[in-house]
MARBA-3410 file (N, C-alpha, C, O; in Angstrom, 1 decimal):
108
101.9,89.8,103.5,102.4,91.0,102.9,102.5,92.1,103.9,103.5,92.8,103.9 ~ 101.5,92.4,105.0,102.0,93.6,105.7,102.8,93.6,106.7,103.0,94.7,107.2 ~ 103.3,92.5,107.3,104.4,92.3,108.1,105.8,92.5,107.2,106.7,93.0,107.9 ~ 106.0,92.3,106.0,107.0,92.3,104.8,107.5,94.0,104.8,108.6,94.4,104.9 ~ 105.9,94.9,104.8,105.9,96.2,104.5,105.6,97.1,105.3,105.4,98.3,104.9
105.4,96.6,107.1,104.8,97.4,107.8,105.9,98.2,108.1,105.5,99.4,107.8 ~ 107.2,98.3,108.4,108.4,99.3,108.5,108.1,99.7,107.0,109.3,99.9,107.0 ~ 107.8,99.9,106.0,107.8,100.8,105.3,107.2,102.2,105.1,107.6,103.2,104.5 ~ 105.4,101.8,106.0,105.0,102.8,105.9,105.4,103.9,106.9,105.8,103.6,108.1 ~ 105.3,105.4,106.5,104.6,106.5,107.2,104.1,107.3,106.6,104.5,107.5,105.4
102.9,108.1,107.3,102.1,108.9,106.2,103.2,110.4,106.1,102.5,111.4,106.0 ~ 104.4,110.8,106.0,105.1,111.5,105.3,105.5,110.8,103.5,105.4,111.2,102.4 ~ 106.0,109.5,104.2,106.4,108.7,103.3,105.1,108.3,102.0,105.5,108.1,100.9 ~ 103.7,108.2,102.3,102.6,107.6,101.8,102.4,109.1,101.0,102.1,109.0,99.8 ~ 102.6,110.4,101.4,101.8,111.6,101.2,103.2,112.1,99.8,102.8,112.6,98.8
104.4,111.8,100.0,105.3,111.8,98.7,104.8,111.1,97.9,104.4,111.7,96.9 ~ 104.8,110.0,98.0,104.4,108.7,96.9,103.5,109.5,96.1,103.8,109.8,95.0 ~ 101.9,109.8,96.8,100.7,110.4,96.4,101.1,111.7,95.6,100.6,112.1,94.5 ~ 101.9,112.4,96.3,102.3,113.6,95.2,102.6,113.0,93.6,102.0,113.1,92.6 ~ 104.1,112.3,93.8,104.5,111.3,92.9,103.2,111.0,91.7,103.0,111.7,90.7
102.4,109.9,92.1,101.3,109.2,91.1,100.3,110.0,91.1,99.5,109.6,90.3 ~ 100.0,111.1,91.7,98.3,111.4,91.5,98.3,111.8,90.6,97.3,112.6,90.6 ~ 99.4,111.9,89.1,99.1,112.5,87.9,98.3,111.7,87.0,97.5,112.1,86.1 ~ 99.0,109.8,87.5,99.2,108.5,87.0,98.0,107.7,87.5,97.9,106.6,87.0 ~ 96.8,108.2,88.6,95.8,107.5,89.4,94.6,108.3,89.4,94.4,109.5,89.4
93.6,107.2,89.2,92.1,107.9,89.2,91.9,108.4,90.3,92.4,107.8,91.3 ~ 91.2,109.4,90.4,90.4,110.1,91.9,89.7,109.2,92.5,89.9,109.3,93.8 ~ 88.9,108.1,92.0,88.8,107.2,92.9,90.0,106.1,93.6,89.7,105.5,94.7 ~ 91.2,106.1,93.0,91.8,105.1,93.4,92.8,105.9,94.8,93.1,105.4,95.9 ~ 93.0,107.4,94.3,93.3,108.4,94.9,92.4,108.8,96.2,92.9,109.2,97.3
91.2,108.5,96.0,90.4,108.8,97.0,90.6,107.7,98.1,90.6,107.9,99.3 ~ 90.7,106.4,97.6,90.8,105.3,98.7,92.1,105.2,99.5,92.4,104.9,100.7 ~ 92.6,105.6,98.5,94.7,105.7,99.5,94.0,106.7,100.5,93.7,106.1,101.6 ~ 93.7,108.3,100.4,93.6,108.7,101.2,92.7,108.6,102.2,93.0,109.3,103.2 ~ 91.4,107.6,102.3,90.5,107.2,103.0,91.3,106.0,103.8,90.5,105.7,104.7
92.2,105.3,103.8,92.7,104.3,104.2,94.1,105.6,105.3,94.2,105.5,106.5 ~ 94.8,106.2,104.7,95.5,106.7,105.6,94.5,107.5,106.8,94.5,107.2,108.0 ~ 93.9,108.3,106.4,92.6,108.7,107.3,92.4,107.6,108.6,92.4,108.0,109.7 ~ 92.3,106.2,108.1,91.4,105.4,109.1,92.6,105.0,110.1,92.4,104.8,111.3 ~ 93.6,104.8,109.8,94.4,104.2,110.6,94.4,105.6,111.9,94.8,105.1,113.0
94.0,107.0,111.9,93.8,107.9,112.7,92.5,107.5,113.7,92.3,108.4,114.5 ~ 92.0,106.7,113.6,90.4,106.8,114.1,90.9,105.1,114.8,91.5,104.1,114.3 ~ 90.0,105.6,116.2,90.0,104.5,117.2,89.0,103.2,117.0,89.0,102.2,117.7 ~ 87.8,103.6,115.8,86.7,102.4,115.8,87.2,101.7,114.6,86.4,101.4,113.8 ~ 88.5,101.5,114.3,89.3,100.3,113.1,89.9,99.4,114.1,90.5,99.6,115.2
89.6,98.4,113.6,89.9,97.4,113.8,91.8,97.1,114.0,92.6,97.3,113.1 ~ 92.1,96.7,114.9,93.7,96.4,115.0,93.8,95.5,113.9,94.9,95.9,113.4 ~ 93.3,94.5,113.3,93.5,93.6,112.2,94.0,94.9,110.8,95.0,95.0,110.0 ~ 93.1,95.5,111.1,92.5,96.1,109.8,93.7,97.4,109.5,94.2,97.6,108.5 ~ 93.8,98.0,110.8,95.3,99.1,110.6,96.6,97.9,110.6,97.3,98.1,109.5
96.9,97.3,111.1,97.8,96.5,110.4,98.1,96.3,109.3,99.2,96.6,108.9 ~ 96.6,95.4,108.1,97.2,95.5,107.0,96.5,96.3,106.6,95.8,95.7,105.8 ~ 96.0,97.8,106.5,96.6,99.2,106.3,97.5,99.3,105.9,97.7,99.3,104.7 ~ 98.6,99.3,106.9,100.2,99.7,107.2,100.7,99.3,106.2,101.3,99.9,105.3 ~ 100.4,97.6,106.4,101.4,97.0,105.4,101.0,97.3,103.8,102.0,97.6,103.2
100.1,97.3,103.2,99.0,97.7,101.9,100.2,99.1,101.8,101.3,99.3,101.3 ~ 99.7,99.6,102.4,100.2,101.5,102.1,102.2,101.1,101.8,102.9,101.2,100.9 ~ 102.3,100.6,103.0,103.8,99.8,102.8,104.8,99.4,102.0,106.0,99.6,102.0 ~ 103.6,98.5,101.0,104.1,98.4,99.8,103.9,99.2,98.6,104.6,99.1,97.6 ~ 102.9,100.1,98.8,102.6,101.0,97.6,103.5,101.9,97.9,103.7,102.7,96.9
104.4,102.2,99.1,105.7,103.3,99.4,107.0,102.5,98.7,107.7,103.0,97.8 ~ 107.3,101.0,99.4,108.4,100.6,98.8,108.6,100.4,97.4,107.7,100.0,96.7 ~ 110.0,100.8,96.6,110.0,100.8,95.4,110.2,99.3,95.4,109.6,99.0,94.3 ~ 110.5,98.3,95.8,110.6,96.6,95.7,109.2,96.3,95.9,108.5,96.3,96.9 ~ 109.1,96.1,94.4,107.4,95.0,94.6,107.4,94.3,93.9,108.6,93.9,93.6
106.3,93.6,93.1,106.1,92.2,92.8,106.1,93.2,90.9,106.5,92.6,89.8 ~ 105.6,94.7,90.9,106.4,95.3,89.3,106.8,96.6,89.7,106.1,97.3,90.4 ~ 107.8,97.1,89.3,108.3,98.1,89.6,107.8,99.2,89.0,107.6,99.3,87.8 ~ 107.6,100.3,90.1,106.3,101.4,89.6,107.2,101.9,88.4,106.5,102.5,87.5 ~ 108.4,101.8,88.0,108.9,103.1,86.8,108.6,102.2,85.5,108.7,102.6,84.4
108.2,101.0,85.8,107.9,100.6,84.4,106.3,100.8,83.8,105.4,100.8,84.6 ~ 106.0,100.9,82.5,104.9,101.2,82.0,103.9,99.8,83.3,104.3,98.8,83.8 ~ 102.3,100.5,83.4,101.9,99.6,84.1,102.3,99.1,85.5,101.7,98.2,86.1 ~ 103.5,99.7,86.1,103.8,99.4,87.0,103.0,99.6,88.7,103.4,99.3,89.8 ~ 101.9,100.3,88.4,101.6,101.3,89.8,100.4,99.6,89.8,100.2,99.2,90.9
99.6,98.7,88.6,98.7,98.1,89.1,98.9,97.0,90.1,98.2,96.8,91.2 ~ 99.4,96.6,89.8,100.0,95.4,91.5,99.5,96.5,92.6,98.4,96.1,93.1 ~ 99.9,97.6,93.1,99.5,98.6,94.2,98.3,99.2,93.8,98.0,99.9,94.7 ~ 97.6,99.3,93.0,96.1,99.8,93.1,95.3,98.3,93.2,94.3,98.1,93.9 ~ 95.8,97.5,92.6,95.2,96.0,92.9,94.8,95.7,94.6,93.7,95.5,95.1
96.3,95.9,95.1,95.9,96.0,96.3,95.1,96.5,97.5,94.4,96.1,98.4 ~ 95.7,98.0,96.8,94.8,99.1,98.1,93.3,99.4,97.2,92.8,100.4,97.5 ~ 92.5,98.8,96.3,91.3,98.7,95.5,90.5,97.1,96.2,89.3,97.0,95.9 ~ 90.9,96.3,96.9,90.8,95.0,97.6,90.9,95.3,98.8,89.8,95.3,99.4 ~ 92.2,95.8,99.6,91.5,96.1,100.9,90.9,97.2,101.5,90.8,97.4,102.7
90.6,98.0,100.2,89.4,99.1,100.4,87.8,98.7,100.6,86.9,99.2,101.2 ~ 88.0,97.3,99.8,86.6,97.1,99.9,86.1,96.4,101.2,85.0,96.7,101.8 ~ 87.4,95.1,101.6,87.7,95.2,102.6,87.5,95.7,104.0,87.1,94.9,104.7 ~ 87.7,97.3,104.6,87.6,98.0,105.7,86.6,98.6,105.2,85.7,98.6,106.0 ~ 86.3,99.3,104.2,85.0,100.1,104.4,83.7,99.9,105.4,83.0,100.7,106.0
83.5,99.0,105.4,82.5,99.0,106.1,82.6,99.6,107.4,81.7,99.5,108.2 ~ 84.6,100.4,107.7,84.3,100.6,109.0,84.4,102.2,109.0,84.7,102.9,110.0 ~ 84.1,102.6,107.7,83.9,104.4,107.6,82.9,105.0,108.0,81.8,104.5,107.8 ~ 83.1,106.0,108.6,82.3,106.6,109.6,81.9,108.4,108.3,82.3,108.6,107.2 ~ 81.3,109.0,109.0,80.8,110.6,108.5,81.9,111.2,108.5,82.4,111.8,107.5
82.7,111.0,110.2,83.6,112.1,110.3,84.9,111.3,109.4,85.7,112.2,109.0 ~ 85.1,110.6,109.1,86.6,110.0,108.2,86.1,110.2,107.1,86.9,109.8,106.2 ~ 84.8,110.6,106.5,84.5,110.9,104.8,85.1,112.6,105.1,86.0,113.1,104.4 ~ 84.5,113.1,106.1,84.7,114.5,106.4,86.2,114.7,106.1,86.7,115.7,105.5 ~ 86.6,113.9,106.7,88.6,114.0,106.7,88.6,114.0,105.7,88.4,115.1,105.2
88.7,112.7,104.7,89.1,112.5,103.8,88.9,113.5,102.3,89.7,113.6,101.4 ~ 87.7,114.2,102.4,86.7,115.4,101.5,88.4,116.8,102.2,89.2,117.3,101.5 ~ 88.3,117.0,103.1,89.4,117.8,103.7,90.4,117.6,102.8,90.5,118.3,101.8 ~ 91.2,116.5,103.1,92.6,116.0,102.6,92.6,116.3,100.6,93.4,116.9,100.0 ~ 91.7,115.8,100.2,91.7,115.7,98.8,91.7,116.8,98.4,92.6,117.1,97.6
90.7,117.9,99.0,90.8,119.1,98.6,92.2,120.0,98.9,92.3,121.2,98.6 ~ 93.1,119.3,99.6,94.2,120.0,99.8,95.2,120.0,98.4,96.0,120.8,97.8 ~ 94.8,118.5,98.1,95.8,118.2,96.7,95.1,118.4,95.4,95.6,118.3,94.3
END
C-alpha cells in the first residue's frame, strides 16, 4: 500500500483532507492523523515507519481507495488504516511530538 500512495502524500495535501473530515472523525481518530504527520518531522522514527506513514496518510489523501470517502461510510477503510498503524509506531512517541501534536490540535 505505501509505495501505491507515497506520491500522494503532502502535509498541505493531508491538512485539506483534515479540514474536510474533522466534522465526520473522532478526536481520537483526529488525534492520531495528526500525531502520525508530526512523526514523520522527528529524526528518532524509523525509515520503515515514515515510509508507511507516507503511504497510510497517502491513501487517506487519494480520492481512489478500496470505498470512496463521498459514499455513506466511506472514510472507514482510512481510519481502519491510520487506527492500525498508529498502534503500530507509537511506541516511537516521544514528550516533545505529544507537545507538537497538543500544539497542532489546538490550532483546529
Amino acid at each position: 500500500m505505501s509505495k501505491n500512495y507515497a506520491n500522494q502524500y503532502s502535509e498541505s495535501g493531508i491538512m485539506k483532507k483534515l479540514y474536510r473530515i474533522l466534522r465526520l472523525i473522532s478526536n481520537k481518530a483526529f488525534r492520531q492523523i495528526i500525531t502520525l504527520v508530526i512523526m514523520l518531522r522527528h529524526d528518532n522514527i524509523p525509515i520503515w515507519a515514515k515510509v508507511t506513514i507516507i503511504g497510510t496518510l497517502g491513501y487517506l489523501i487519494c480520492p481512489l481507495d478500496l470505498i470512496p470517502d463521498f459514499l455513506p461510510g466511506g472514510l472507514i477503510d482510512d481510519l481502519v488504516a491510520i487506527g492500525v498503524l498508529f498502534i503500530e509506531v507509537s511506541a516511537y512517541s516521544t514528550d516533545e511530538i505529544e507537545k507538537e501534536v497538543d500544539e497542532m490540535m489546538n490550532k483546529f
